[in-house]
C-alpha positions in Angstrom: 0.0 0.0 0.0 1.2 3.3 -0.6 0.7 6.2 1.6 -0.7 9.1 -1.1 -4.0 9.5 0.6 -4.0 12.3 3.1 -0.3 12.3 3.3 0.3 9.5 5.7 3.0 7.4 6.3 2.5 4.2 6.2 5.4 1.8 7.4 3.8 -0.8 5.3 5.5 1.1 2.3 9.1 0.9 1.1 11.1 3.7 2.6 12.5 5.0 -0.6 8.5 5.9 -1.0 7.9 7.3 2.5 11.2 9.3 1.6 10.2 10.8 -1.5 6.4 11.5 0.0 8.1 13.9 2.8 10.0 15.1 -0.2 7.2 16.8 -2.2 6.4 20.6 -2.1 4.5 22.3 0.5 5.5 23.2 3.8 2.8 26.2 4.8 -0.2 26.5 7.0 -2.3 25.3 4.2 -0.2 22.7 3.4 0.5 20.9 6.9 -3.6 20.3 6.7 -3.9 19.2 3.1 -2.4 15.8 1.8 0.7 17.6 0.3 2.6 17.8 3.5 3.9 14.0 4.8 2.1 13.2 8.4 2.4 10.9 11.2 -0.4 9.3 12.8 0.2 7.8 16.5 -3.2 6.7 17.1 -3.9 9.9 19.4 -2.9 12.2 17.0 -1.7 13.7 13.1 1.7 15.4 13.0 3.7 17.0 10.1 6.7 15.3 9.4 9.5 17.5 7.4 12.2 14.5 7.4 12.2 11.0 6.2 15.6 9.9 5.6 16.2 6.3 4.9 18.3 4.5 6.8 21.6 1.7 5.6 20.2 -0.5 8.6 17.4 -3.1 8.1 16.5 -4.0 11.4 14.2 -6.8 10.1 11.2 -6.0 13.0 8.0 -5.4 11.6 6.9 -2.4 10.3 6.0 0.7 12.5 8.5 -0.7 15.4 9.9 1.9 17.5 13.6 1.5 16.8 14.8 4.5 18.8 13.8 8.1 19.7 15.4 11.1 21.0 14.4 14.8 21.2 14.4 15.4 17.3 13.8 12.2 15.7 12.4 8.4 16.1 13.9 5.5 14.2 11.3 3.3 12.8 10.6 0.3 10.5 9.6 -0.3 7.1 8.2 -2.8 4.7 11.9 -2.2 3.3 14.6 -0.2 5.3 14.8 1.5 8.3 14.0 5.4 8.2 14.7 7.8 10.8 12.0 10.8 10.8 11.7 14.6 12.3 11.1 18.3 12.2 7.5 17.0 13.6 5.1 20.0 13.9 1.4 20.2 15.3 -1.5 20.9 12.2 -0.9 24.6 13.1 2.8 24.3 12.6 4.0 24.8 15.8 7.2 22.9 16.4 6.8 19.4 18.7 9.9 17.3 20.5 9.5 13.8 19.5 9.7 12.8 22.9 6.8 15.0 24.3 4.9 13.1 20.7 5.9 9.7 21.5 4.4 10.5 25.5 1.4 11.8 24.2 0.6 8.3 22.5 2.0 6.4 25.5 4.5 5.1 23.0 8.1 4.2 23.5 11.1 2.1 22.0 10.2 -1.0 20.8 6.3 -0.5 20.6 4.5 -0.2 17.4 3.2 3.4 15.4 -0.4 2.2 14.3 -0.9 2.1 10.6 -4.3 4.4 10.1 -7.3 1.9 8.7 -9.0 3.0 5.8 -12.0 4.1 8.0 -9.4 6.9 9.5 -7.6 8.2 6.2 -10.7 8.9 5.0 -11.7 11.0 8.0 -8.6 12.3 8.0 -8.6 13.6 4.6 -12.1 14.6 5.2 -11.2 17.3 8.3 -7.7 18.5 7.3 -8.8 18.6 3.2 
């Protein structure tokens, strides 16, 4: 699956994909709400994302794991490689730490990022269209 709808990352894709989706144009007000910016969901929440970068490492756990985290980025897996993302913002653009991300979805190092059902992209795309 690939994540095109709503711009979310899916860790089901290959990470050259999930790379080239926080790639693409657009980093404004506007754009953090539309599909044009790449976002993170953590089962509490949607943050923007401004990096993907892939990773040499293939840790081989299954996608979404937790890897590692500090205060600007998490390490997570793929379908493919391992990525490490950051430069997470709120919708409104204000600047978040990963760690204070990662608390607020009672997530940690070695847990799981939720990959959104269909049900939630489509409400997603729906309220930040």
């Amino acid at each position: 699956r690939l994540p095109t709808v709503a711009g979310l990352l899916r860790w089901d894709s290959p990470a050259e994909f999930l790379c080239a989706l926080a790639r693409a144009p657009g980093r404004g007000a506007n754009e953090v709400r539309s599909g044009s910016v790449a976002k993170l969901w953590t089962g509490v929440g949607v943050f923007a994302v401004e990096r993907v970068m892939p990773l040499v490492s293939t840790s081989g756990d299954p996608p979404g794991t937790l890897l590692a985290s500090d205060d600007r980025s998490l390490r997570v897996a793929t379908a493919t490689h391992d990525v490490e993302i950051g430069g997470f913002r709120s919708l409104d653009g204000d600047p978040i730490e990963a760690a204070a991300l990662l608390r607020s979805a009672g997530l940690a190092a070695g847990g799981v990022l939720p990959l959104p059902t269909d049900a939630q992209i489509a409400r997603l795309a729906e309220v930040h269209a």
